[in-house]
N, C-alpha and C positions, 0 to 999 in steps of 0.2 A: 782532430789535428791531422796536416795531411803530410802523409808518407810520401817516400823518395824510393821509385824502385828502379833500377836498372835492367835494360832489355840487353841481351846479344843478338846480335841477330834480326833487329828489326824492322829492317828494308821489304818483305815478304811475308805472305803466308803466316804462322804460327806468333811471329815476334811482333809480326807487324796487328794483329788481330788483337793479340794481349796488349801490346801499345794503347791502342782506341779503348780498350772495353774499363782499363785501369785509369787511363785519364777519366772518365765518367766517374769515376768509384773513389776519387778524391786522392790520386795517387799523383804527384811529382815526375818525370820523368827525363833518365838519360838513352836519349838512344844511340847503339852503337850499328854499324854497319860498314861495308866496303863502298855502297853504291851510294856518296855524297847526296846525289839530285833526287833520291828518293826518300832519301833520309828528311831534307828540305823540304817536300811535298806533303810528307808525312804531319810531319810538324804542324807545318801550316793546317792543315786538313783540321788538325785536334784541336789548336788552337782556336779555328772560327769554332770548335764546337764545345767546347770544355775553357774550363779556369784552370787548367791544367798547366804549370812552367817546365818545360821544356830543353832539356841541353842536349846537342848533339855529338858526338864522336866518330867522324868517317876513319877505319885504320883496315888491318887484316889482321884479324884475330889469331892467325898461322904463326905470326912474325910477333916472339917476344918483346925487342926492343920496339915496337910499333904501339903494341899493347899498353907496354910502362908506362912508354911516352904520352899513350892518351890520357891514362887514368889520373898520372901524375900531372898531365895540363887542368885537373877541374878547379875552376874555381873554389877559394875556402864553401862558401855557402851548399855547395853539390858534394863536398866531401863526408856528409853523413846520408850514405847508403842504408836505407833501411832493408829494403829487399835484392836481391839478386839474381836473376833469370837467365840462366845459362842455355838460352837456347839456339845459340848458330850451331847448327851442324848440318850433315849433307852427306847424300848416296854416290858413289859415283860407281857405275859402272856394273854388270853383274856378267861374270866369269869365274869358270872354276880356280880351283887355287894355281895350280900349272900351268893356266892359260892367263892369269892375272896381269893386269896392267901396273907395274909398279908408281906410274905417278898419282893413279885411282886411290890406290894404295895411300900414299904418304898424303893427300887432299884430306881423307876422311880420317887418318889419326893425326894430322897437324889440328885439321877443326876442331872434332869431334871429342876428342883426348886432349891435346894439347891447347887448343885454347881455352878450355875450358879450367884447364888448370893455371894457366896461364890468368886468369880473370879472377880468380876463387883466391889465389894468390896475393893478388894486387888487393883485394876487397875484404877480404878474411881479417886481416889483422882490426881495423879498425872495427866490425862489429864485436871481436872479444877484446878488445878495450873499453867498452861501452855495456858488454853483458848484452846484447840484442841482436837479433838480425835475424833474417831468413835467406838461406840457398835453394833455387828451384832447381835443379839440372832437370830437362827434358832428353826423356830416354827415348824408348820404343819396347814395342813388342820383341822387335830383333832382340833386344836386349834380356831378355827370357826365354827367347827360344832361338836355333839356326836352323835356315832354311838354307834349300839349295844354292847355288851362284850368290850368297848374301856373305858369304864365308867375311870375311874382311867387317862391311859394314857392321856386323853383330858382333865381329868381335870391340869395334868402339865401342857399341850401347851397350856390352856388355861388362866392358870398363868402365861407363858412365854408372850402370849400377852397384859396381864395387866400391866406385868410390863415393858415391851417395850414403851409402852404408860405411865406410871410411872415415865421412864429413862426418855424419851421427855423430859413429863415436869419438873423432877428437873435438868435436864441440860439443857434447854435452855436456861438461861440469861450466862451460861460458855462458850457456842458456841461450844459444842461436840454434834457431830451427833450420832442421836439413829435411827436403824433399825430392824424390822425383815423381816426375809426370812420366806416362808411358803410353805414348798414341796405339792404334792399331792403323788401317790403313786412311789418311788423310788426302782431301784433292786438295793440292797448295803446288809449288813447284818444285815439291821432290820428285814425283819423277821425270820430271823435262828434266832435272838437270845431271838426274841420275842416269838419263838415255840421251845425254849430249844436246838437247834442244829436239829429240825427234820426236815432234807433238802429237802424231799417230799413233805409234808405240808407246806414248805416256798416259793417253785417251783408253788403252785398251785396258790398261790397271784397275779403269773404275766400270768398264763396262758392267753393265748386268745387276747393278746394286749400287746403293745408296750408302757412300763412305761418310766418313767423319767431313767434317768443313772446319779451317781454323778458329773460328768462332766457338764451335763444339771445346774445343782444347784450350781457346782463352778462357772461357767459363771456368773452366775445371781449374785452372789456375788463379782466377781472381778466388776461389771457394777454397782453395787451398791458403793460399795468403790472409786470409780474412779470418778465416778461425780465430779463437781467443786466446789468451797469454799461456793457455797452460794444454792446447791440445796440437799436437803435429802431425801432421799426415806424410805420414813417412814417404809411403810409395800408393802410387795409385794408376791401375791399368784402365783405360779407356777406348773403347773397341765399338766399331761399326754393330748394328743388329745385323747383320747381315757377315759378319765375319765371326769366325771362332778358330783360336791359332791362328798362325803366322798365313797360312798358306792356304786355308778354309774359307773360301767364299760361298754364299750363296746364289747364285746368280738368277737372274730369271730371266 
């Protein structure tokens, strides 16, 4: 029987990677995103490749009344959400706390924090009416450790794992699985967008070593989701061989 999971985030990188690898794996799909044309392309892409049904949602996950409004446009048939994959989020900027960019600021706890609650919200109630469901939030490393000029962004995934741990427990007497993922460093376009489009400086992140790829990260997440009725993978770290900690690379 095929499931219905909802992506955040799936214009890119990570959301867009679990999109493709979930459609193969008999999974349903909503996808949600800011960048309409990529959303469509998306679509199409799975479509010639999977039996996969497909709904789309272009909004900004920042902007509550935007959010409502989507979830609250589904069609009755798309309104049982089996899975939930909270993964729009995003780096912007790295500075010390003093020298911080406050709109850098308010991007990454609108997304990171607040949409996500924002989603978890709108989608929550109906899997504890039903007794089922699973929440994925994707975290980070940040989100277990702080590194330098990261001050801000760690403190989101650091929020994203409290309340991962949060979801747990106010869903467990419903019987909805709560998970998170937690990348180590990934090549996708966090850091172009985290260094403003500067494709040089976003180049040099991966120099030297062989990082994760969002395929790496959709894996871990269809293997999370797939498990059987009675096992949850709470939290789960996922890291380069070539990295240990946040700021430990190996380079060669």
């Amino acid at each position: 029987m095929k499931r219905t999971a909802l992506i955040t985030g799936a214009t890119a990188g990570i959301g867009e990677a679990t999109a493709r690898l979930l459609a193969k794996n008999n999974f349903d799909l909503i996808l949600t995103g800011r960048r309409k044309e990529r959303l469509e392309k998306l679509a199409a892409e799975i479509q010639t490749q999977t039996q996969s049904k497909i709904h789309l949602l272009s909004f900004d996950i920042r902007n509550q009344s935007e959010t409502e409004k989507a979830i609250k446009s589904l069609p009755k048939e798309w309104t049982k959400i089996d899975v939930l994959i909270n993964n729009a989020g995003l780096a912007a900027g790295m500075a010390t706390l003093q020298e911080g960019v406050i709109d850098d600021w308010e991007r990454m706890i609108d997304t990171n924090i607040k949409g996500l609650l924002y989603m978890t919200r709108l989608v929550a109630p109906a899997m504890v009416a039903r007794g089922e469901g699973h929440i994925v939030n994707i975290s980070s490393i940040a989100g277990k450790e702080t590194y330098p000029m990261g001050n801000v962004y760690c403190a989101t995934k650091h929020a994203v794992q409290s309340l991962t741990q949060g979801m747990r427990l106010d869903m467990l007497k419903h019987g909805i699985k709560v998970s998170s993922v937690s990348p180590g460093a990934v090549e996708t376009e966090f850091s172009l967008v985290r260094f403003n489009g500067d494709t040089e400086k976003a180049q040099k992140v991966y120099d030297g070593f062989t990082p994760l790829f969002a395929s790496d990260i959709a894996e871990t997440i269809l293997f999370v989701v797939t498990r059987p009725a009675h096992v949850n993978i709470d939290d789960i770290l996922v890291m380069p061989t070539a990295q240990a900690f946040s700021r430990e690379f190996y380079r060669k």
